[in-house]
N, C-alpha and C positions, 0 to 999 in steps of 0.2 A: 293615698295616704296610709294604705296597709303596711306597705313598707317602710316608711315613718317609723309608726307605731312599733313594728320590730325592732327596726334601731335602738329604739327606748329603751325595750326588753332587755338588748344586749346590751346597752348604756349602764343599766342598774343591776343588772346580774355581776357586770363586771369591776362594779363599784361595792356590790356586795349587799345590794337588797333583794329579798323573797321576789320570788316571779306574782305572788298575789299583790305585793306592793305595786310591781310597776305595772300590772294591769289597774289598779287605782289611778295610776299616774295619769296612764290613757285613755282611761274614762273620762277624768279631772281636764286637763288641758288638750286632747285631739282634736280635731273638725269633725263635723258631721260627714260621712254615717259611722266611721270608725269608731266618735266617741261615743254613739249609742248602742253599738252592738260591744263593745268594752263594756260601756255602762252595767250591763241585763249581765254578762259575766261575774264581772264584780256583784251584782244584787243576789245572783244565782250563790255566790259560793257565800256571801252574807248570811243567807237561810239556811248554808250546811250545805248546798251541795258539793258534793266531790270536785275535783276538775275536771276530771274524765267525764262527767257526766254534761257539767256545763261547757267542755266543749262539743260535746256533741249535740246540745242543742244550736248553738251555736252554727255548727255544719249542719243544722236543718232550717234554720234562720238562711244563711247564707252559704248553698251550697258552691262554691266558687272551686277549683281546685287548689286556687292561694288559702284558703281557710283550712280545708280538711289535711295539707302541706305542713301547717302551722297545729292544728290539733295533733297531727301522727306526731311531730317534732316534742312538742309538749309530754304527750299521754308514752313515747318513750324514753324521754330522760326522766321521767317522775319512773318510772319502773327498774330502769336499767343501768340510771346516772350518769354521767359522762360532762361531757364542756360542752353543754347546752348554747351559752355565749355563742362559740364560734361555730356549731349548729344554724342558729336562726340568725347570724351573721349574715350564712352562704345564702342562707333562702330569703335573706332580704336582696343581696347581688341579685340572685334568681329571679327575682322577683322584679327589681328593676331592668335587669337585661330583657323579661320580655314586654314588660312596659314600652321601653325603648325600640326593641326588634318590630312589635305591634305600629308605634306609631314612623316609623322608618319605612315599613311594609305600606303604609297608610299614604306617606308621602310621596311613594314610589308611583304605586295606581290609581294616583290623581289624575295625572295625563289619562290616564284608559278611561279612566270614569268620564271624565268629561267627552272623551272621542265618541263614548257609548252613548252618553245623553246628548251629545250632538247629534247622531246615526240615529238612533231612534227617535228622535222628536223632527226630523227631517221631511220623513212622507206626510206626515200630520201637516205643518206647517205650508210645505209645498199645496199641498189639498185645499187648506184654507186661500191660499194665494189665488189658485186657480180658479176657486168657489167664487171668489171677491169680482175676477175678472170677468169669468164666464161663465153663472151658474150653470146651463144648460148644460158644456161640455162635461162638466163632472155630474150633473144629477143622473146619469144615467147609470153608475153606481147603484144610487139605492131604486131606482125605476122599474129599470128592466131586470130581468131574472135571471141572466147572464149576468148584468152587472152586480147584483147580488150576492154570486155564486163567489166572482173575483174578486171582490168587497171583502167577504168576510175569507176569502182563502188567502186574501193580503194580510188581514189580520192575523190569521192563524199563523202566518210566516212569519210578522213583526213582532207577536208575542215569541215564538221561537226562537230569531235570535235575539231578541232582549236577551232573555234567560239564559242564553249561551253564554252572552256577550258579561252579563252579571258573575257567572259562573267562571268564566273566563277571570276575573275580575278582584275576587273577591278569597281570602286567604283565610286560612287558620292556625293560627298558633301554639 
């Protein structure tokens, strides 16, 4: 909803309202959490403080790199002015392009994740089968002290490639 709420910003900048107004706006009518971390903004500069300062509480409320994006953007048109509007325009694009690249990336290594939690939950399940069948053939596992040894040196392999396989898996943005 972060990027919502910029929209706004540029909505009423470019209608011609203060940027303190249309963080009222977003305090007033946003969803949660957006309209509570607006809200403490708006409260913050009700007491006097600066912007600068409440946004940087803010970036310690919610260190996100979308927020501290959104304070630079801010703390330098308040200094150096410019067309703020199509500033936090782009960084709303930005914002949603990695929304979208995130959940694109998400829908991509669904098949992997599932192959992983197939692969991994495979010797377990197997184990339990053969348990059911014939405890004896598998108690010897945790019996003997050879079986012990291969026990847990299974384990150490199937926790390794989990972890691979996770690693393998799993993205950043």
């Amino acid at each position: 909803h972060f990027a919502d709420a910029i929209d706004i910003i540029v909505r009423g900048i470019r209608s011609g309202l203060p940027v303190g107004e249309c963080l009222n706006i977003i305090a007033r009518e946003s969803p949660e959490p957006v309209k509570g971390e607006f809200d403490q903004m708006v409260e913050g500069q009700r007491l006097g403080m600066t912007l600068k300062k409440v946004l940087e509480r803010a970036c310690r409320r919610m260190p996100t790199a979308d927020m501290k994006f959104f304070a630079i953007v801010l703390n330098l048109q308040q200094q150096t002015g410019g067309n703020l509007a199509e500033t936090l325009a782009n960084l709303s694009g930005i914002l949603r392009a990695r929304k979208k690249m995130g959940d694109k990336i998400k829908a991509m290594s669904s098949e992997a994740r599932m192959t992983a939690t197939i692969i991994g939950s495979m010797p377990f399940l197997i184990s339990m089968m053969i348990y059911a069948i014939s405890p004896d053939y598998i108690s010897l596992l945790w019996t003997d002290p050879l079986g012990k040894k291969i026990f847990y040196g299974g384990l150490l392999w199937m926790g390794t490639g989990v972890f691979i396989m996770k690693q393998m898996i799993s993205f950043q943005i």
